[in-house]
Backbone as a chain_set.jsonl record, in Angstrom:
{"seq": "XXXXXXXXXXXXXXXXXXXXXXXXXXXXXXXXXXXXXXXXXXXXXXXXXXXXXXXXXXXXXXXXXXXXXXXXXXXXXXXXXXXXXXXXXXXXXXXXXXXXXXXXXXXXXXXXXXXXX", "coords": {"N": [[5.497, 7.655, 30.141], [7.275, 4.999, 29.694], [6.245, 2.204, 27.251], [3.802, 2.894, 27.349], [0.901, 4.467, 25.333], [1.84, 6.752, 23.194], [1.054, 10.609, 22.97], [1.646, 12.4, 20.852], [2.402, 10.326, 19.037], [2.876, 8.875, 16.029], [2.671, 6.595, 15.33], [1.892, 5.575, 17.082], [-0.62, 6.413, 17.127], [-1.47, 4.825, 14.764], [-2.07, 2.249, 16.066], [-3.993, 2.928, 17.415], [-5.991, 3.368, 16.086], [-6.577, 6.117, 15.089], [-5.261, 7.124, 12.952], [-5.153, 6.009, 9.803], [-4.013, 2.929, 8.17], [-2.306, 0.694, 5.636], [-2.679, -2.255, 7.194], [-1.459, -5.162, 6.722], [-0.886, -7.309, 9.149], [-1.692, -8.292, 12.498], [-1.247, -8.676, 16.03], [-1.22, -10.252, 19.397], [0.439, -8.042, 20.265], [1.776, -6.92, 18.321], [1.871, -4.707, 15.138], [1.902, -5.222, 11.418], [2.511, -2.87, 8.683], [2.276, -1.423, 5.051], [4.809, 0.619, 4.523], [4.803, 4.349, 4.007], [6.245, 5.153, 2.214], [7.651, 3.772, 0.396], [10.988, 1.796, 0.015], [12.248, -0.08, -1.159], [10.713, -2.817, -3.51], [8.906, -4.35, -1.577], [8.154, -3.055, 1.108], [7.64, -2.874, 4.283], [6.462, -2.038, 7.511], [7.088, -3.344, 10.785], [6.005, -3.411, 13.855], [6.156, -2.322, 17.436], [3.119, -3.029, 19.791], [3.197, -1.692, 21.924], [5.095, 1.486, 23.014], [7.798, 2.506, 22.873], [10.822, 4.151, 22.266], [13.069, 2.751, 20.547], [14.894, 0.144, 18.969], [16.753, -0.9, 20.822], [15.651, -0.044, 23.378], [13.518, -1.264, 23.697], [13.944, -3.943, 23.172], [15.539, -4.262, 26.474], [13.491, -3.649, 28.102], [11.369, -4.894, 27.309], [12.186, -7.992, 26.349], [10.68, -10.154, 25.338], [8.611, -8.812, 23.662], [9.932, -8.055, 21.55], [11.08, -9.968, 20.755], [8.627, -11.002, 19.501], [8.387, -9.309, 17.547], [10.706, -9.525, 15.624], [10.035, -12.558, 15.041], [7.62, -11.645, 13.772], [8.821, -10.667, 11.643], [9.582, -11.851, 10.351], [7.071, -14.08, 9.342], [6.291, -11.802, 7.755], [7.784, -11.637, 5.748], [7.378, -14.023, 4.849], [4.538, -14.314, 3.789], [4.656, -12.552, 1.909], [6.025, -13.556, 0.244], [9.296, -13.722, 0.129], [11.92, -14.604, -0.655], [14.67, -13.301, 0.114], [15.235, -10.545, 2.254], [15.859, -7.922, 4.314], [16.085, -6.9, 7.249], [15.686, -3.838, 8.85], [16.8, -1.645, 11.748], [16.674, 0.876, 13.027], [18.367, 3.536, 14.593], [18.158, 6.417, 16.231], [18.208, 9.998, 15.583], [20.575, 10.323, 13.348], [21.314, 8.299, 12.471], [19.073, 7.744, 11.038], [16.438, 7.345, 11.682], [13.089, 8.704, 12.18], [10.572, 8.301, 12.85], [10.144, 7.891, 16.588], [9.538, 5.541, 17.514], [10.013, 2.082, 18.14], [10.693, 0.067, 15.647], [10.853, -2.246, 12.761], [11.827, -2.466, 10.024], [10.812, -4.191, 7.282], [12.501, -5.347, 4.3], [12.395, -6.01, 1.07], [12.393, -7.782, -2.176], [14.027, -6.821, -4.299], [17.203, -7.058, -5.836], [19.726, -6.039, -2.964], [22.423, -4.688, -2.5], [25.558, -4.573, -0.104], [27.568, -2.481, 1.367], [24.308, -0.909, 2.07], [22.389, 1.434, -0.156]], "CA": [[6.028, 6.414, 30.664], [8.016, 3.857, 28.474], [5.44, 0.704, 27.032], [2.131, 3.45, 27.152], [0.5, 4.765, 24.421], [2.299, 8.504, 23.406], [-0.238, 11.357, 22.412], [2.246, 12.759, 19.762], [3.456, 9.538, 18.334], [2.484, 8.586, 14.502], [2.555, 4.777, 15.2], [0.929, 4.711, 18.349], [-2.005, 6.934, 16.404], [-2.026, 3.886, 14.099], [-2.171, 1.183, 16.59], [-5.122, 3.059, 17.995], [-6.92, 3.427, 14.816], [-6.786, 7.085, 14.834], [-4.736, 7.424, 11.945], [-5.17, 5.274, 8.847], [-2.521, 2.45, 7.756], [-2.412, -0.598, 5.25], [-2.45, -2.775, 8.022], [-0.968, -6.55, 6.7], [-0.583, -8.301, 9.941], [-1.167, -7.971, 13.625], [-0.97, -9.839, 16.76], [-1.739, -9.161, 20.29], [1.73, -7.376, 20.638], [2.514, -6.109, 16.288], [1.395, -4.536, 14.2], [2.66, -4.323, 10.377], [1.982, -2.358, 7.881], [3.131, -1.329, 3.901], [5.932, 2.227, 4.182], [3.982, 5.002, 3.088], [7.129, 6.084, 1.436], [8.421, 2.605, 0.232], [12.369, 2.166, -0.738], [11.899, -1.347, -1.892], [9.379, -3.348, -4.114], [8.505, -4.617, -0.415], [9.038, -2.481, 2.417], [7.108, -3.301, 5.49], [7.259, -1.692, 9.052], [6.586, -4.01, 11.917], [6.034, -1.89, 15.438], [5.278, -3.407, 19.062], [1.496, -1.585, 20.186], [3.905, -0.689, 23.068], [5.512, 2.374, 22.814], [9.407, 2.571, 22.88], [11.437, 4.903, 21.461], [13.904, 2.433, 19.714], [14.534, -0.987, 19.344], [17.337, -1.181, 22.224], [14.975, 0.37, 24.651], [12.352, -1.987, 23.362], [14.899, -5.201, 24.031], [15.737, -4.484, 27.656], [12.08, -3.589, 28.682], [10.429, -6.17, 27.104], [12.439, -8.699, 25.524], [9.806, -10.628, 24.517], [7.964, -8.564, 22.565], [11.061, -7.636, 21.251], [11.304, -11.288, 19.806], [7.741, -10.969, 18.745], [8.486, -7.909, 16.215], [11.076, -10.16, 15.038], [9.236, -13.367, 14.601], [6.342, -10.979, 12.634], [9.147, -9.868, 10.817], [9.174, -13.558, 9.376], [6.161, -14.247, 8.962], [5.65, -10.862, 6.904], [8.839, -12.467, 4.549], [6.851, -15.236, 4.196], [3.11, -13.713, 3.098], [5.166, -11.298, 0.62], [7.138, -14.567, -0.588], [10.578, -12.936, -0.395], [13.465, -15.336, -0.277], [15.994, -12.65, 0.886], [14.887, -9.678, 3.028], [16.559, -7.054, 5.127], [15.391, -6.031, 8.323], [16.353, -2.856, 9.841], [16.146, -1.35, 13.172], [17.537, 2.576, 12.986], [18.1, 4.01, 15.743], [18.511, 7.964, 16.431], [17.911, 10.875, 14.265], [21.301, 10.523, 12.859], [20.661, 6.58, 11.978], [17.419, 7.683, 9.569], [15.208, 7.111, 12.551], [11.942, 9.81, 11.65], [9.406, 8.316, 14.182], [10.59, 7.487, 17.655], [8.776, 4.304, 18.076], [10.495, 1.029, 17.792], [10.095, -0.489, 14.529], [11.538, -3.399, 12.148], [11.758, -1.943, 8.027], [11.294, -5.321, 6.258], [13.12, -4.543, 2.629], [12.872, -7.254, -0.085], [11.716, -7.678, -3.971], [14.924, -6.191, -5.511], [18.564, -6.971, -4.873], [19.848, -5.538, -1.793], [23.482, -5.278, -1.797], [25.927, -3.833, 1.138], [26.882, -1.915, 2.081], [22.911, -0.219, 1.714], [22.557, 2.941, -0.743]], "C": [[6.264, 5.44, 29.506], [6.415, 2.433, 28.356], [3.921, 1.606, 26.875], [2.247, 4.446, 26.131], [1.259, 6.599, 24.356], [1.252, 9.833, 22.472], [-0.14, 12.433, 20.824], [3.194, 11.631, 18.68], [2.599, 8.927, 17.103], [1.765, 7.019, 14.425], [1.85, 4.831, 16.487], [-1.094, 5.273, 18.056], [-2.672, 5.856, 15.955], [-2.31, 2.617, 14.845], [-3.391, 1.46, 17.508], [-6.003, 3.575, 17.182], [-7.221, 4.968, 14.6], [-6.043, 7.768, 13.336], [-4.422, 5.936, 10.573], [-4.087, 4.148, 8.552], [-3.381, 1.487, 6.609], [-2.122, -1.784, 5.856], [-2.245, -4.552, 6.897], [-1.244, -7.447, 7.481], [-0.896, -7.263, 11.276], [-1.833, -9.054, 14.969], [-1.43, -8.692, 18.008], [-0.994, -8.092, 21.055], [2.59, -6.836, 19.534], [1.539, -6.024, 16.047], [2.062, -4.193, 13.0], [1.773, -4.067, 9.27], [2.825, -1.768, 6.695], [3.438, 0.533, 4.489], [4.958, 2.852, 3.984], [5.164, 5.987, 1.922], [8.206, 4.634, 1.029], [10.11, 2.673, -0.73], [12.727, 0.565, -1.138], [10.795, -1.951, -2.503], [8.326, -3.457, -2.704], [8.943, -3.812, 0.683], [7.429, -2.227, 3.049], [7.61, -3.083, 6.914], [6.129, -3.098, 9.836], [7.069, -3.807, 13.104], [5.564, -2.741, 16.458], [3.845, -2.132, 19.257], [2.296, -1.02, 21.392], [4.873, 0.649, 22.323], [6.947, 2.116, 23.716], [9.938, 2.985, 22.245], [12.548, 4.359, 20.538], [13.755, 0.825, 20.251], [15.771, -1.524, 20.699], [16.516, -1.011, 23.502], [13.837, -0.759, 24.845], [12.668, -4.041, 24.22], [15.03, -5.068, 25.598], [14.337, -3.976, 28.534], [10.994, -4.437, 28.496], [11.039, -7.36, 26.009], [11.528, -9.989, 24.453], [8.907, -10.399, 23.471], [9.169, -8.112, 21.188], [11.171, -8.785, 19.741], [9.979, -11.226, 19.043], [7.819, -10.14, 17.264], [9.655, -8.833, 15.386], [10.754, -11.367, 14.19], [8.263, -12.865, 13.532], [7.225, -10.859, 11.391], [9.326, -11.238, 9.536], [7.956, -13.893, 8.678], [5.324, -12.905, 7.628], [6.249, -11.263, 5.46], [8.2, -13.148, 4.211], [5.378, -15.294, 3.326], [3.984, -13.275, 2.194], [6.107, -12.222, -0.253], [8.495, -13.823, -1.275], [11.467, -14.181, 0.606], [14.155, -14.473, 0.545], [15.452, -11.2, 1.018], [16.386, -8.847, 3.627], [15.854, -6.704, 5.649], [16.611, -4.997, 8.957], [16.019, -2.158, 10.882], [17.322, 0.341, 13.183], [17.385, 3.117, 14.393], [18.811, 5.616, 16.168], [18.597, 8.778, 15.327], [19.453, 10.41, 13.168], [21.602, 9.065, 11.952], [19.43, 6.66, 10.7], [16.037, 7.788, 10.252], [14.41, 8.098, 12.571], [11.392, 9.21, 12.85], [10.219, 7.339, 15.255], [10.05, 6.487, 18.392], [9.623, 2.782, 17.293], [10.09, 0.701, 16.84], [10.898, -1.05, 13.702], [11.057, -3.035, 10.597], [12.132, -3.671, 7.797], [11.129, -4.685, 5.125], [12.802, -5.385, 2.285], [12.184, -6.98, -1.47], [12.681, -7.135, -4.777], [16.682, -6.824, -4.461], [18.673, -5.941, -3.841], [21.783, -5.473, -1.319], [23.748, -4.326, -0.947], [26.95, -3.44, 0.733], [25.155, -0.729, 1.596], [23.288, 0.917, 0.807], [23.055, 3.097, -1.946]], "O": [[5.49, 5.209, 28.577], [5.807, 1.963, 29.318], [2.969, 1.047, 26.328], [3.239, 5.149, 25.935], [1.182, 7.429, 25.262], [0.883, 9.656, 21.311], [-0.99, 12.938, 20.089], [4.141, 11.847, 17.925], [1.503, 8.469, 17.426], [0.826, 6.522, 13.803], [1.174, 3.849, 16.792], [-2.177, 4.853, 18.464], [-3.835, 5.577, 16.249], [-2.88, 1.782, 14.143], [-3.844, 0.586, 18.247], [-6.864, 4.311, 17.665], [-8.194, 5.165, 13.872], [-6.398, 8.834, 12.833], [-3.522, 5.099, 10.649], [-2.975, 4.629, 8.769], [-4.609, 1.418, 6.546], [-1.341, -2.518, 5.25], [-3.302, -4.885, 6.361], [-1.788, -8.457, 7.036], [-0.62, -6.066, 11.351], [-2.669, -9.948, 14.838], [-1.737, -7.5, 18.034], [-1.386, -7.44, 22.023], [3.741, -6.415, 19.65], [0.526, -6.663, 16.332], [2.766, -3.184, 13.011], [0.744, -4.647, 8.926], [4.001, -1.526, 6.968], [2.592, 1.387, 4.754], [3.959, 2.179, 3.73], [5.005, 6.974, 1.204], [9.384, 4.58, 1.385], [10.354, 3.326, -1.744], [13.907, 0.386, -1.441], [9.725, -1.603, -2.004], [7.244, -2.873, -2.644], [10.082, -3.926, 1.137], [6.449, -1.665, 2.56], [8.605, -3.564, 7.457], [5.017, -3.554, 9.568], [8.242, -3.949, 13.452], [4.758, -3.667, 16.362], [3.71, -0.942, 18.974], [2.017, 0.105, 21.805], [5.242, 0.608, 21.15], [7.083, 1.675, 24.857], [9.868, 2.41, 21.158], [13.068, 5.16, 19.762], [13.111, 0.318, 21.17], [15.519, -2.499, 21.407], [16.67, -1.709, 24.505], [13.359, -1.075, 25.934], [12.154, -4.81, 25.033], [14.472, -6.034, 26.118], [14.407, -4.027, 29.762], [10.019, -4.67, 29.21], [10.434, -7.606, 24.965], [11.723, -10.456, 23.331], [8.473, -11.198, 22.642], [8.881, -7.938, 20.004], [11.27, -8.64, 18.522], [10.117, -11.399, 17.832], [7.334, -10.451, 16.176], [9.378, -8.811, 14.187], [11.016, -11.422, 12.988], [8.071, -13.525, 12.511], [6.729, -10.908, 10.265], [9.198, -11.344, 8.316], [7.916, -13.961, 7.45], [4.31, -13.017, 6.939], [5.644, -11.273, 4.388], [8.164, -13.185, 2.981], [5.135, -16.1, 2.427], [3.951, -14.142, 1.322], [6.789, -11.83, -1.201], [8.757, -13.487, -2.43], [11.594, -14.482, 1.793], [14.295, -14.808, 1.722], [15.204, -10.607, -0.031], [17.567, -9.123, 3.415], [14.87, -6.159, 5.147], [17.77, -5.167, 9.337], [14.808, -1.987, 11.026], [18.53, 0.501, 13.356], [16.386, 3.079, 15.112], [20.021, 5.727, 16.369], [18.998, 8.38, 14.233], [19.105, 10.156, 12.015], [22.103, 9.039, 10.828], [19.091, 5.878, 9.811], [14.952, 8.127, 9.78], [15.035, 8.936, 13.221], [11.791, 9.661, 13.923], [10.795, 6.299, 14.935], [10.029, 6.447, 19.623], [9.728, 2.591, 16.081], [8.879, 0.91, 16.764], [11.972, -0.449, 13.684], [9.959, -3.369, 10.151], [13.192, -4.26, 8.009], [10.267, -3.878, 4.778], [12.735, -6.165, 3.235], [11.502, -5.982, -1.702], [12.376, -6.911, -5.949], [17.057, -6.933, -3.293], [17.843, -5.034, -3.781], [22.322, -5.95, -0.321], [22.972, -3.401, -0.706], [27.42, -3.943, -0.288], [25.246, 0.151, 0.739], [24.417, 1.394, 0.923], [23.193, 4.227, -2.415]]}, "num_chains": 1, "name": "protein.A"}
């Protein structure tokens, strides 16, 4: 069921302390934590503890937390004192998306131009 915990999901391991993170920040609806495979000086995921397979699914089921993962995603810019960020939200294997749990890649600490890559 969409919003409950999944028994094969990476991030919902970590939001139930079964699997290790560098936890940063969390709230009673985020949690973020540093990449374990970072592609910027800064790269920072920030995940809802709900379970949602992307961040569209995440928006029309709970828009509010929705805004929360966004809002964190500020407040993580602002601990890591990065002027200019990139948040990204991937969505489907063919997008980059590896784990099937909603989640917000804050980039920053190095230029960033566009298009990405």
């Amino acid at each position: 069921m969409a919003g409950e915990p999944q028994d094969d999901c990476l991030f919902c391991k970590i939001v139930g302390g079964q699997i290790p993170a560098t936890i940063i920040r969390e709230t009673d609806t985020t949690v973020a934590f540093r990449d374990i495979n970072p592609q910027a000086p800064t790269h920072i995921l920030v995940i809802p503890k709900a379970h949602y397979a992307n961040a569209a699914e995440l928006a029309a089921a709970e828009p509010q937390i929705a805004a929360d993962v966004l809002r964190e995603s500020q407040a993580v810019a602002d601990e890591e004192h990065l002027d200019s960020y990139r948040i990204v939200f991937n969505t489907g294997a063919g997008a980059g998306q590896t784990v099937f749990h909603a989640h917000a890649h804050i980039l920053g600490g190095r230029g960033l131009q566009w298009p990405p890559g």
